[in-house]
NUTORMI-688296 format. One record per residue (C-alpha): y, x, z; chain. Coordinates in nm, 2 decimals. Example, Ala and Ser with C-alpha at 12.3 -4.5 7.8 and 13.67 -1.06 7.14 Angstrom:
BEGIN
- -0.45  1.23  0.78  A
- -0.11  1.37  0.71  A
END
This chain:
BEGIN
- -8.92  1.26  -2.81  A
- -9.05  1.28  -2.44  A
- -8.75  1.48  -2.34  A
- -8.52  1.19  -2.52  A
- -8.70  0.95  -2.30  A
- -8.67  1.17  -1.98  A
- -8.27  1.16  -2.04  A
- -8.27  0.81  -2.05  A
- -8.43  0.73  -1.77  A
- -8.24  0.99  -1.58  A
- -7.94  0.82  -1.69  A
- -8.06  0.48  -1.59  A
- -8.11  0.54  -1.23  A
- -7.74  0.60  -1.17  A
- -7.65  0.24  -1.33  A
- -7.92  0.11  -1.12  A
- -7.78  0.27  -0.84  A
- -7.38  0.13  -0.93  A
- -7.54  -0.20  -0.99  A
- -7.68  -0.28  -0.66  A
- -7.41  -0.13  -0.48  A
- -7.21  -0.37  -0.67  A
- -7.45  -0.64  -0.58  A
- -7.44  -0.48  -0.22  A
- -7.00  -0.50  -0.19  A
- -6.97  -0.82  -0.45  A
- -7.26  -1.02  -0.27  A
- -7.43  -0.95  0.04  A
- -7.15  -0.80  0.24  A
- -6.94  -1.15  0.21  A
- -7.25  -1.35  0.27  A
- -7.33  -1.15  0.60  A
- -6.97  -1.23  0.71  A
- -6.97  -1.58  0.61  A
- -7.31  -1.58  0.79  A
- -7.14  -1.35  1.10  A
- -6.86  -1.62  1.08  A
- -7.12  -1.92  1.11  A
- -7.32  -1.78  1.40  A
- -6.99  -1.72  1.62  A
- -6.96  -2.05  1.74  A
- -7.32  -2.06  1.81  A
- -7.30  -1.72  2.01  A
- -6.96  -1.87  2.17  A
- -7.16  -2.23  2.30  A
- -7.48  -2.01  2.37  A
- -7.24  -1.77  2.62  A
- -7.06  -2.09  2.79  A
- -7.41  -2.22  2.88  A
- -7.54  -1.96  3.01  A
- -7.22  -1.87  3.19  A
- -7.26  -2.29  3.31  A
- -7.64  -2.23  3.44  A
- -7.56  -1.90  3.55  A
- -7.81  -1.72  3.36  A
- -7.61  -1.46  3.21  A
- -7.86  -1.16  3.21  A
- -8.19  -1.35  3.03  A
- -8.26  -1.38  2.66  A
- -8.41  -1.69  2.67  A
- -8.24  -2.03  2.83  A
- -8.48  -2.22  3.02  A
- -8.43  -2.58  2.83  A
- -8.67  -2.76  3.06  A
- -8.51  -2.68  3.29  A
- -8.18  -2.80  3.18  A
- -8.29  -3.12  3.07  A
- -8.43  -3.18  3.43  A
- -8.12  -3.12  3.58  A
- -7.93  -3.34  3.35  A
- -8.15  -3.61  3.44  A
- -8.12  -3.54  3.79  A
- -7.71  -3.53  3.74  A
- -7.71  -3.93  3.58  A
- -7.93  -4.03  3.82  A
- -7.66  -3.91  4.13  A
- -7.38  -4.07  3.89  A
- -7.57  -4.41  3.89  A
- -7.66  -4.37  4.29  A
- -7.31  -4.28  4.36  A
- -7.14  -4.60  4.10  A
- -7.39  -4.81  4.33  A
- -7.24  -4.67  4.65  A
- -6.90  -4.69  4.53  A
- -6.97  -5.11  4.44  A
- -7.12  -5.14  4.75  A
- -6.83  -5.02  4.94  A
- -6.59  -5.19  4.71  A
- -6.78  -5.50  4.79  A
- -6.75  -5.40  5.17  A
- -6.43  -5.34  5.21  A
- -6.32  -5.67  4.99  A
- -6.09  -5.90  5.20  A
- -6.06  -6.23  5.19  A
- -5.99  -6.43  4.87  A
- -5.68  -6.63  5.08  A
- -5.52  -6.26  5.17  A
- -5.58  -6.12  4.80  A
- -5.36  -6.40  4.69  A
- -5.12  -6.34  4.92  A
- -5.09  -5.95  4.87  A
- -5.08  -6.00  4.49  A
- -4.83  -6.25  4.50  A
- -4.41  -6.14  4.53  A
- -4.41  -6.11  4.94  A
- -4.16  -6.35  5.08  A
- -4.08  -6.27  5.47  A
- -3.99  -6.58  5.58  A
- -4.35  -6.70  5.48  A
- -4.50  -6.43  5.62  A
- -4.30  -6.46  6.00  A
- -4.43  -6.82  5.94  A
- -4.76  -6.70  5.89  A
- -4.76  -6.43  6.16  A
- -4.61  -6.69  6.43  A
- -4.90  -6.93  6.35  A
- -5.16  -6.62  6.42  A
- -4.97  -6.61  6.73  A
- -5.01  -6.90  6.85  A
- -5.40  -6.91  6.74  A
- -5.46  -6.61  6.94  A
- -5.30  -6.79  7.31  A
- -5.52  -7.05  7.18  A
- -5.82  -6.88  7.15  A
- -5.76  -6.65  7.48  A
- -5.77  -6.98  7.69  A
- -6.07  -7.06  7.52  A
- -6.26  -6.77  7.61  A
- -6.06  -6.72  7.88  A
- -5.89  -6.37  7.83  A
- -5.55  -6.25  7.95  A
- -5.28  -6.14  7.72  A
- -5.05  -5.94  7.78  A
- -4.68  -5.97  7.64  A
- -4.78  -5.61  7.46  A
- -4.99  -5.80  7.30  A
- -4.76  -6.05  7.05  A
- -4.51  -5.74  7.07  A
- -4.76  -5.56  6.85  A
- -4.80  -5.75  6.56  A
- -4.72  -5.64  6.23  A
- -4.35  -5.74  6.17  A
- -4.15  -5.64  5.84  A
- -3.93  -5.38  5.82  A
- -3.66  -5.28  5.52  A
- -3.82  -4.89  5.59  A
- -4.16  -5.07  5.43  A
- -4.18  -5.00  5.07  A
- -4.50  -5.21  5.09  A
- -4.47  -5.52  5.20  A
- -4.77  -5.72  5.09  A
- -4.95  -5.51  5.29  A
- -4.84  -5.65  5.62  A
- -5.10  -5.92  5.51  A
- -5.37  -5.69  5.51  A
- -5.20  -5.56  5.83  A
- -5.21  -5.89  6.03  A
- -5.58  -6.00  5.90  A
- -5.69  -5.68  6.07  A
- -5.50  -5.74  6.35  A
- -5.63  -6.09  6.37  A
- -6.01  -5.95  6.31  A
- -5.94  -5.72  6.63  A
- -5.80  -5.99  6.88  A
- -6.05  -6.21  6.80  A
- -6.38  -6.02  6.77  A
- -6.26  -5.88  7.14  A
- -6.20  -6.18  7.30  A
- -6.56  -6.34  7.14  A
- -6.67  -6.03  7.31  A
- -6.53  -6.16  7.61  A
- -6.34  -5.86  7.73  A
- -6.09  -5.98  8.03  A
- -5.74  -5.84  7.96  A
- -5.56  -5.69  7.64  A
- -5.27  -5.49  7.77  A
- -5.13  -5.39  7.45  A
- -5.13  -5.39  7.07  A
- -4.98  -5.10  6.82  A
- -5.03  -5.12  6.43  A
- -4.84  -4.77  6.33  A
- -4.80  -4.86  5.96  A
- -4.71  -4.57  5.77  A
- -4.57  -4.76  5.48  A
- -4.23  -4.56  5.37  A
- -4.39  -4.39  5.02  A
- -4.39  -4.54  4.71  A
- -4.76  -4.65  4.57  A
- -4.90  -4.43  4.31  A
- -4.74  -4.49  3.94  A
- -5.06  -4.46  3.77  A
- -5.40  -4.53  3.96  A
- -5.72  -4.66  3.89  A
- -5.80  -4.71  4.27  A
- -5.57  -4.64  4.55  A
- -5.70  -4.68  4.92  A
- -5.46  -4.78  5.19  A
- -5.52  -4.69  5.58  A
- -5.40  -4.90  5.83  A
- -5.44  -4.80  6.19  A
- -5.50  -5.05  6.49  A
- -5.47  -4.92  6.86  A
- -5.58  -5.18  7.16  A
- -5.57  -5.13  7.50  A
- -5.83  -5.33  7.68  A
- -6.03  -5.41  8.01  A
- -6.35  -5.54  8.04  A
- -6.75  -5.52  8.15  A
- -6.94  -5.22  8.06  A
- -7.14  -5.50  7.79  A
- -6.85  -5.65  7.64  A
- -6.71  -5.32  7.52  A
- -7.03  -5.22  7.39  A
- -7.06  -5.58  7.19  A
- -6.71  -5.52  7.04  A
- -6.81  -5.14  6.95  A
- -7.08  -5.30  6.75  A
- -6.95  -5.54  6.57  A
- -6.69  -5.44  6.47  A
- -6.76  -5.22  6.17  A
- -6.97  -5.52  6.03  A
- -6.87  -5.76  5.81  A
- -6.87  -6.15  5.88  A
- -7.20  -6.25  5.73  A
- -7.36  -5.92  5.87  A
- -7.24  -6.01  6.24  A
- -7.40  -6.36  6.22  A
- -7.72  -6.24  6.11  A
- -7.75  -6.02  6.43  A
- -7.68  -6.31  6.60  A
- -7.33  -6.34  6.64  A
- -7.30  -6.73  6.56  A
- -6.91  -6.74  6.62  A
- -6.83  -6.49  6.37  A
- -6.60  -6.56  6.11  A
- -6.72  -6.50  5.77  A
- -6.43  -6.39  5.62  A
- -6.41  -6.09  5.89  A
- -6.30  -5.78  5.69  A
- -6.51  -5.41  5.89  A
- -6.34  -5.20  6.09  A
- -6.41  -4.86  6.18  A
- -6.38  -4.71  6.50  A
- -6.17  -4.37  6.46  A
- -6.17  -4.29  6.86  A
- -6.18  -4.43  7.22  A
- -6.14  -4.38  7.53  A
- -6.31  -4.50  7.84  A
- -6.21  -4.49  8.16  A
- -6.32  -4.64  8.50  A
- -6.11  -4.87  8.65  A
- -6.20  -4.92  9.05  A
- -6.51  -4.83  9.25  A
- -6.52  -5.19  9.36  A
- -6.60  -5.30  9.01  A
- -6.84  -5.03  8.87  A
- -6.91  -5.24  8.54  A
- -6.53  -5.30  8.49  A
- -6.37  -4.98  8.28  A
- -6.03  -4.98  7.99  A
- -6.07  -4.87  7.68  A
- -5.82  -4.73  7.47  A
- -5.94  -4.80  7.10  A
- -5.82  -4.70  6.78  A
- -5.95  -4.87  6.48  A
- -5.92  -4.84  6.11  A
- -5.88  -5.09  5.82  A
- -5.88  -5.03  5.44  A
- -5.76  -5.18  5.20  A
- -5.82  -5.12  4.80  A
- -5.54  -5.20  4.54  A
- -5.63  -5.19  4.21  A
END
């Protein structure tokens, strides 16, 4: 009887055995793959973030860290949407030349509009008695069919009529010349949230040492801006513009304050 019972057991283990190697192939084998399959997307995001923090070679992710630098990277995003509405708001023109560059551009009103800017500047140059040079009217903005842009000859001449002005305020004593070198020939961008376009402005001047320093300094500033440093007969609706380069030179040792200036200044303007 105990040896029956010995066989039986003996042949029990075997089934045993079969049985949780079946359990082993049938069960746990496709759960450790659905499992292997599960964790691969984990182990995939896992390895792009610590490729992205450069922490390639730890076992553990610094998470404080991370979470401090994500703060830090919305708070640059807001500071740098704050700059970018400030300079939007700083480079805005005038409401009157807005209307007129997104309106169809019709050249006879603009030579209409560029003769009476013309004849405000003689004008003013008697007023403030300043000498103009026939280089001077030859430089205005004038149309061309080459210009692919026309509305921005608006822009063009409100700079140009920022520049006259805020020199001759600054009582300089002669303007020999006046070049805008609009480089206008290309096509605007199809598709663009905010395109900037650059139009250069290059004077040719004489005057006091003083006056030339007063122009350098007001004329990146805005109309409102120039007023409050005490520049009462500053327009409001002066646009900034922004000295690229100039050149000084003396003119005679019998005036030692007297020196021309070649300037070359810089408008924006931002289409939408």
């Amino acid at each position: 009887m105990a040896s029956f019972q010995h066989l039986k057991r003996r042949a029990i283990i075997p089934l045993v055995g079969l049985g949780l190697l079946g359990y082993y192939l049938i069960v746990l084998v496709p759960l450790s793959r659905r499992t292997a399959a599960l964790d691969a997307p984990l182990a995939n995001a896992w390895q792009r973030l610590s490729s992205a923090i450069d922490q390639t070679n730890v076992f553990a992710i610094d998470f404080l860290h991370i979470t401090n630098q994500l703060a830090e990277t919305r708070q640059s995003i807001a500071l740098l949407e704050t700059a970018k509405q400030k300079t939007v708001a700083r480079l805005d023109l005038s409401a009157a030349i807005k209307a007129k560059m997104n309106g169809p551009f019709q050249n006879l009103d603009y030579q209409d509009y560029r003769s009476q800017k013309m004849f405000e500047m003689d004008k003013l140059a008697k007023q403030q008695q300043v000498t103009l040079e026939p280089g001077v009217r030859a430089g205005f903005p004038d149309y061309s069919t080459e210009i692919r842009q026309p509305t921005i000859l608006w822009a063009a001449l409100s700079f140009v009529d920022t520049l006259l002005t805020t020199a001759m305020q600054c009582k300089v004593t002669t303007i020999h010349s006046l070049d805008v070198p609009l480089s206008l020939t290309n096509e605007a961008p199809a598709i663009v949230t905010t395109s900037i376009t650059e139009i250069p402005l290059q004077l040719d001047m004489t005057g006091s040492g003083s006056s030339i320093l007063k122009l350098l300094q007001n004329l990146p500033l805005r109309g409102d801006d120039m007023r409050k440093a005490g520049f009462a007969e500053a327009r409001l609706d002066k646009p900034p513009l922004f000295i690229e380069r100039f050149i000084i030179r003396k003119q005679s040792p019998d005036k030692p304050d007297e020196v021309r200036v070649s300037l070359r200044a810089l408008g924006y303007v931002l289409r939408d």
